[in-house]
C-alpha positions as CSV (number, residue, x, y, z in Angstrom):
1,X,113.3,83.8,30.9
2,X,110.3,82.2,31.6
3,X,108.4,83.8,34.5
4,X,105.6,83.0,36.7
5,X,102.6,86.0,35.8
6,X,101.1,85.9,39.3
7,X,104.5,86.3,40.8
8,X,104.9,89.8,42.7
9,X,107.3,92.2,40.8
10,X,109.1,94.6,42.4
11,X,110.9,97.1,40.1
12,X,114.5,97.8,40.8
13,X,113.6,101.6,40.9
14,X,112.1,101.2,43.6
15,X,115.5,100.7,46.3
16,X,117.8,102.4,44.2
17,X,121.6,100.9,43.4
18,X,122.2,101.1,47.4
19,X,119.2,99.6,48.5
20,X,119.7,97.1,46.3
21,X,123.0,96.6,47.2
22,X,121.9,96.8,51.0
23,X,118.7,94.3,50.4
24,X,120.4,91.5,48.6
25,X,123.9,91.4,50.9
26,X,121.9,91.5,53.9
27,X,122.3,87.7,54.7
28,X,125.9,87.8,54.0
29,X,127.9,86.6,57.2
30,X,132.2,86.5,57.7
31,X,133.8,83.3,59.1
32,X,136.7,83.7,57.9
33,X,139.6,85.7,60.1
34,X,141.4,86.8,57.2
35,X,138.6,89.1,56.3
36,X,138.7,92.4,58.4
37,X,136.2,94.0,56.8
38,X,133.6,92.8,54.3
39,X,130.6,94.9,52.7
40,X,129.7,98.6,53.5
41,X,132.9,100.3,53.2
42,X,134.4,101.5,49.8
43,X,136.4,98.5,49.7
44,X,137.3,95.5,51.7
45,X,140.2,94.9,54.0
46,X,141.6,91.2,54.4
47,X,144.7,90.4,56.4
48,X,146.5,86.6,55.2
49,X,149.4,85.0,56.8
50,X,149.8,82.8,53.6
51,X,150.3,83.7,49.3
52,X,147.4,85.0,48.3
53,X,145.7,83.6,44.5
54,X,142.7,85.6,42.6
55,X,140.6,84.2,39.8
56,X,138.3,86.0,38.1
57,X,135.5,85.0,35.5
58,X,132.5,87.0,33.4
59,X,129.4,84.9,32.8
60,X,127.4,86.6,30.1
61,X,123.5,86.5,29.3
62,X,123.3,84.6,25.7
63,X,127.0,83.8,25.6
64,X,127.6,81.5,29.0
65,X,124.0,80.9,29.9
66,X,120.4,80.9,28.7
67,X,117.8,81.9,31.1
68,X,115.3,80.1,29.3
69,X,115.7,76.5,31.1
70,X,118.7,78.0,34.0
71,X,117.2,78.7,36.9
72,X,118.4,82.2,38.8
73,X,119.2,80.5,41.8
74,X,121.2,77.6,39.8
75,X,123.3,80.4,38.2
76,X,123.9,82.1,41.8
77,X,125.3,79.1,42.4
78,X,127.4,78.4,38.8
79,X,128.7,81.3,39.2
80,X,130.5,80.8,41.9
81,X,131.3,77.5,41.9
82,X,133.3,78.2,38.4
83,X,135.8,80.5,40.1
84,X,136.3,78.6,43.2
85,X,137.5,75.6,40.9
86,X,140.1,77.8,39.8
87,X,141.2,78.5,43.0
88,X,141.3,74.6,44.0
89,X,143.1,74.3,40.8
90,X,146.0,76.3,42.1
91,X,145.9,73.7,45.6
92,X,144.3,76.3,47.5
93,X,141.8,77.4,49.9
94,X,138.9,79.6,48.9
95,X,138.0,82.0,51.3
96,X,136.3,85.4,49.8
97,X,134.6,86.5,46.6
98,X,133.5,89.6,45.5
99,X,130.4,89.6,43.4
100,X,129.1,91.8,40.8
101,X,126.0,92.6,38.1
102,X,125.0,94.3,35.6
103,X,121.4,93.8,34.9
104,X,118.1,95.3,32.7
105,X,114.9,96.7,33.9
106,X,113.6,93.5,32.6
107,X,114.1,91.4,35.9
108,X,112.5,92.3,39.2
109,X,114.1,92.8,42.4
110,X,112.5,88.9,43.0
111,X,114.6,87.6,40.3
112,X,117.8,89.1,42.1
113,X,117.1,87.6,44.9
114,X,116.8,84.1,43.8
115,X,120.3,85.0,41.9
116,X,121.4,85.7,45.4
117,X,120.1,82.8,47.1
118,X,122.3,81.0,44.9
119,X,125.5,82.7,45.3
120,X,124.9,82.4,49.5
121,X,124.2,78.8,49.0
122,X,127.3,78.1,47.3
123,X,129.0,80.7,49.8
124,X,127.6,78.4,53.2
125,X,128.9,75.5,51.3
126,X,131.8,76.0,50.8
127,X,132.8,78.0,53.7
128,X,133.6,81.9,51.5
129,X,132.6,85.1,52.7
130,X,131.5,87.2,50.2
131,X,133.0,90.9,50.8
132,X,132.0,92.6,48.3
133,X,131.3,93.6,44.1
134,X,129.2,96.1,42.3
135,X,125.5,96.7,40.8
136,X,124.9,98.7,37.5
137,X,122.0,98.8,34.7
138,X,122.5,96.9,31.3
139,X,120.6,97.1,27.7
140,X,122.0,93.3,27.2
141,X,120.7,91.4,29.6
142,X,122.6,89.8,32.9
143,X,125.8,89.7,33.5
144,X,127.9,88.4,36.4
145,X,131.4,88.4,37.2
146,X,132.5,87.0,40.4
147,X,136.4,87.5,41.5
148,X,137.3,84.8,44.2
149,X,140.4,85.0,46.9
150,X,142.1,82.1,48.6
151,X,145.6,81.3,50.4
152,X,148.1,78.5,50.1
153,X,151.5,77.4,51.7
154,X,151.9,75.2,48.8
155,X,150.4,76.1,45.4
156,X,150.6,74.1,42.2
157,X,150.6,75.5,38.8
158,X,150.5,74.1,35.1
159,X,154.4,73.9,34.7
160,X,156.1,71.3,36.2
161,X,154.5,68.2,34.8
162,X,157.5,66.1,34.0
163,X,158.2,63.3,31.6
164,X,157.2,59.5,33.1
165,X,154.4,61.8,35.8
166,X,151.4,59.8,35.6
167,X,148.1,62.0,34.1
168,X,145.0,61.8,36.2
169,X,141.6,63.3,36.9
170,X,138.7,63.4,39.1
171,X,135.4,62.2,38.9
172,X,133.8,61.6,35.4
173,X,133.7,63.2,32.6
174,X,131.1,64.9,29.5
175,X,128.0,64.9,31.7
176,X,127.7,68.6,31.9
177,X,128.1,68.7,27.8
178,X,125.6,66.0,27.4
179,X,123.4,67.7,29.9
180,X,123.2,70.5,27.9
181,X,122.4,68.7,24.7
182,X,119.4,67.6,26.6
183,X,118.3,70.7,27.9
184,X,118.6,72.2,24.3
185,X,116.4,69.7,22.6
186,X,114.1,70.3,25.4
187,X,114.0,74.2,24.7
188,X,113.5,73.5,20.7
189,X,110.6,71.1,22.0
190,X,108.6,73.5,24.1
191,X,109.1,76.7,21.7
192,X,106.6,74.5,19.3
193,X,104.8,73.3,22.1
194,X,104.3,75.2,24.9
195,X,102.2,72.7,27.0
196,X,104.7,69.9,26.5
197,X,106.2,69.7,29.8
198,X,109.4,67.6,29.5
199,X,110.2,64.4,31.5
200,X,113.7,64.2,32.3
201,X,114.1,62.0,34.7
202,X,116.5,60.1,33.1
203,X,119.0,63.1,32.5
204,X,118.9,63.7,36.2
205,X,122.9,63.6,36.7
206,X,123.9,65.5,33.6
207,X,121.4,67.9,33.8
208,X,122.8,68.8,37.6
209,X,126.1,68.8,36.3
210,X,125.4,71.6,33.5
211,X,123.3,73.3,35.9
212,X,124.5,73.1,39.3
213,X,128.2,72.0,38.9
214,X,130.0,71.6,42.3
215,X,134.1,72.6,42.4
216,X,136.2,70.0,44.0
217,X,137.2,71.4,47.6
218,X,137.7,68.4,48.6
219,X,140.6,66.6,46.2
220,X,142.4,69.6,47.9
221,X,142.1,68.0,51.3
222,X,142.3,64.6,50.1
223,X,145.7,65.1,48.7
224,X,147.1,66.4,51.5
225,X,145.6,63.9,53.6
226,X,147.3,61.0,51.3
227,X,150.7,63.6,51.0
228,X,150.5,63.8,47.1
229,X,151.9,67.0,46.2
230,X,150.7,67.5,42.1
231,X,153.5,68.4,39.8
232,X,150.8,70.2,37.5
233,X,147.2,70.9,37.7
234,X,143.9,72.6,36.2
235,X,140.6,72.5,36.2
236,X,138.4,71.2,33.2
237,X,136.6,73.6,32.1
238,X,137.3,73.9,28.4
239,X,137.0,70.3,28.2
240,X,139.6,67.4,28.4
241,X,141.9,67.7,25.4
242,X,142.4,71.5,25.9
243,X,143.3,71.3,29.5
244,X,146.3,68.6,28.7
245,X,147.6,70.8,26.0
246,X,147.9,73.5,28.2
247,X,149.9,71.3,31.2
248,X,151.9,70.0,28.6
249,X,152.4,73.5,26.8
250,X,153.0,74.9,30.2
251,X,155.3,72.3,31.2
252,X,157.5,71.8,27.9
253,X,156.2,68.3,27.7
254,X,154.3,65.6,25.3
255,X,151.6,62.8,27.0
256,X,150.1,59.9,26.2
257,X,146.5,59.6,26.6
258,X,144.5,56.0,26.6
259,X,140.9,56.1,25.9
260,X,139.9,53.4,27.6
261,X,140.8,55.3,30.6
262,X,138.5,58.2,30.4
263,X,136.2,57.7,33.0
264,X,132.0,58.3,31.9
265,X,129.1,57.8,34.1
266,X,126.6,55.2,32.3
267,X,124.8,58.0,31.7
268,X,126.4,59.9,29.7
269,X,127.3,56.7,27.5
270,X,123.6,56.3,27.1
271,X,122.8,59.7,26.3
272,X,125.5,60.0,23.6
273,X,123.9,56.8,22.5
274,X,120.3,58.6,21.8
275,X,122.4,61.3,20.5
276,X,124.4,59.5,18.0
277,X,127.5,61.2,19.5
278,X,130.9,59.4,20.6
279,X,131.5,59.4,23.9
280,X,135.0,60.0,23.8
281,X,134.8,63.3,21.5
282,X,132.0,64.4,24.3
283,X,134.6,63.8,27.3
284,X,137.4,65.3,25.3
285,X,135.7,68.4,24.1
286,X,132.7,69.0,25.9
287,X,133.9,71.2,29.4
288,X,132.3,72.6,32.1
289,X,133.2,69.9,34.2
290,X,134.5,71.2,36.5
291,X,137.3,68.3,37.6
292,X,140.6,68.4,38.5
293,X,143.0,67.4,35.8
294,X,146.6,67.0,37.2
295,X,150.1,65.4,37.3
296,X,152.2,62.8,40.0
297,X,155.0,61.5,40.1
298,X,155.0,57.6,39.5
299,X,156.4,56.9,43.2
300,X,152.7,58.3,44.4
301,X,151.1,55.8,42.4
302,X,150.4,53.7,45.2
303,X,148.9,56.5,47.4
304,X,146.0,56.9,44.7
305,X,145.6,54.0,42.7
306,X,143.0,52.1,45.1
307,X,140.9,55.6,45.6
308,X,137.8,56.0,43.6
309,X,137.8,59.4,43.7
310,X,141.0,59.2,41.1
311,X,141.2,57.7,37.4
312,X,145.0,57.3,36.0
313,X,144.8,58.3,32.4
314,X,147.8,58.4,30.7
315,X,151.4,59.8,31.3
316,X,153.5,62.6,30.8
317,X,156.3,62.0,27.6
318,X,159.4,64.1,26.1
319,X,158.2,67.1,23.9
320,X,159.7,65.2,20.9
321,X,157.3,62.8,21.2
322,X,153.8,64.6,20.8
323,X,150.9,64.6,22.4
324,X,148.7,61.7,21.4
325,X,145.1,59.7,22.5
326,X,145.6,56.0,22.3
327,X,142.4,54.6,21.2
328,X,140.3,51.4,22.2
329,X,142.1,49.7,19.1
330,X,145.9,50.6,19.9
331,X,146.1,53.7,17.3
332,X,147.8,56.8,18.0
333,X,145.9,59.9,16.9
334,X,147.1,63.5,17.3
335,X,145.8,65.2,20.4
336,X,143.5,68.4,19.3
337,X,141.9,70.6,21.2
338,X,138.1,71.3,20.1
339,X,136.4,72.8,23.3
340,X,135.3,76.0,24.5
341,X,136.8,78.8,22.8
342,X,135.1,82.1,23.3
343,X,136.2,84.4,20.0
344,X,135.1,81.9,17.8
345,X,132.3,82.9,15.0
């Protein structure tokens, strides 16, 4: 973690667990009138008129970030951002998150607070009130795992994609992998040069979206607005490839997926250029997107197909016939999933 040496450091010692607790939830303000009560009580009471879905996720020091080029506040903000996509995922609305750490004696209290700043950035944002979590010490580093709450009258899960549904996704795709890349050469650059200060200005949009992802509140919206009701949906975190397998595992089903349809911000095309990496493998197995990945039926076709918020990809098939990409040049390969797995070597 790279730190500033004339910035004031204030030992966590010195406010104890409750002070800290007390000093960093201070700003924390409820909006929402399913949550009764929220911090300083030994738990929190919400009261919802709708079902209720929870998400959890762990984001470990050395495993999910690295502190030497991710900003504190940027993580705040990742690490919320990554549950409440979840919670989209599921065509709900977010509404609370509880928030825990576990942290060494190596970071000051001012480090925690730009952590916080963060995670009450993403909160205003996106409308949550956060009600809630736990501080503790750690000999590993920082760790962060964030739980988040949200109701639905009409949730979607991974199951009922069925054959002829047309596959589509959000956004683009790859630019928080390619981001990364960038960020990595950058890290390898400065630890035998110190004083080289990298330019990367021309990584702007993949850099944000590897740091400072945002969750996609508002497909959730949009689709109601246009009265598309997904048969199947998930968020792309693990990348492309491994997100379709699970719909169609899920579902009982096989797909068809065209290449040429994957959507990729110029950027990322160019950047996989200087790389010497194919663009396609990148938007297949790269992740932390953060998109929506989900299923219609073909009569909704014309509800979507003009908005630019939407890219139709392929389409759902029997089981019996596989799951397959379609390349540029008309050949069927095997669909494989080679993205974010976390017990790998």
């Amino acid at each position: 973690m790279i730190e500033d040496k004339n910035q004031a450091r204030t030992d966590l010692s010195d406010l104890g667990e409750f002070g800290l607790i007390d000093h960093l939830t201070k700003n924390f303000k409820i909006n929402h009138s399913s949550t009764i009560k929220g911090i300083g009580d030994d738990a929190a009471v919400l009261k919802f008129n709708n079902k209720i879905v929870i998400t959890t996720d762990l984001l470990i020091e050395g495993v999910h970030f690295d502190l030497s080029y991710v900003p504190l506040k940027h993580l705040g903000y990742k690490a919320v951002i990554v549950n409440l996509s979840d919670v989209y995922a599921m065509n709900a609305k977010a509404t609370q998150i509880t928030v825990s750490i576990a942290v060494s004696n190596r970071f000051p209290l001012e480090a925690l607070e730009a952590l916080y700043e963060g995670i009450e950035t993403a909160a205003k944002i996106y409308d949550i009130d956060v009600i809630g979590g736990d501080t503790t010490s750690s000999t590993t580093g920082l760790l962060i795992s964030v739980t988040a709450i949200g109701e639905t009258e009409n949730e979607v899960y991974r199951s009922e994609a069925k054959p002829n549904d047309l596959l589509v996704v959000t956004g683009d795709l790859g630019g928080a992998y390619m981001g990364l890349q960038v960020l990595e050469r950058e890290k390898e650059v400065y630890k035998v040069n110190p004083n080289n200060q990298p330019d990367l200005e021309a990584y702007t949009y993949i850099i944000e979206r590897q740091l400072k992802p945002e969750a996609r509140k508002d497909i959730i919206k949009l689709l109601k607005d246009l009265n598309v009701k997904p048969s199947a949906m998930i968020d792309i975190s693990d990348g492309l490839s491994s997100e379709i397998m699970h719909i169609c595992k899920q579902s009982n089903v096989g797909c068809d997926l065209y290449e040429e349809k994957i959507p990729l911000d110029p950027q990322v095309i160019s950047t996989c250029e200087e790389f010497n990496i194919d663009s396609t493998t990148v938007a297949l197995n790269g992740g932390e997107d953060y998109e929506l990945l989900f299923t219609i039926a073909q009569e909704d076709y014309p509800k979507i197909k003009a908005n630019p918020n939407f890219s139709i990809i392929g389409h759902i098939k029997e089981l019996t016939e596989g799951l397959h990409l379609i390349t540029r040049a008309n050949t069927k390969i095997p669909l494989k999933a080679q993205g974010w797995k976390n017990f790998n070597a």
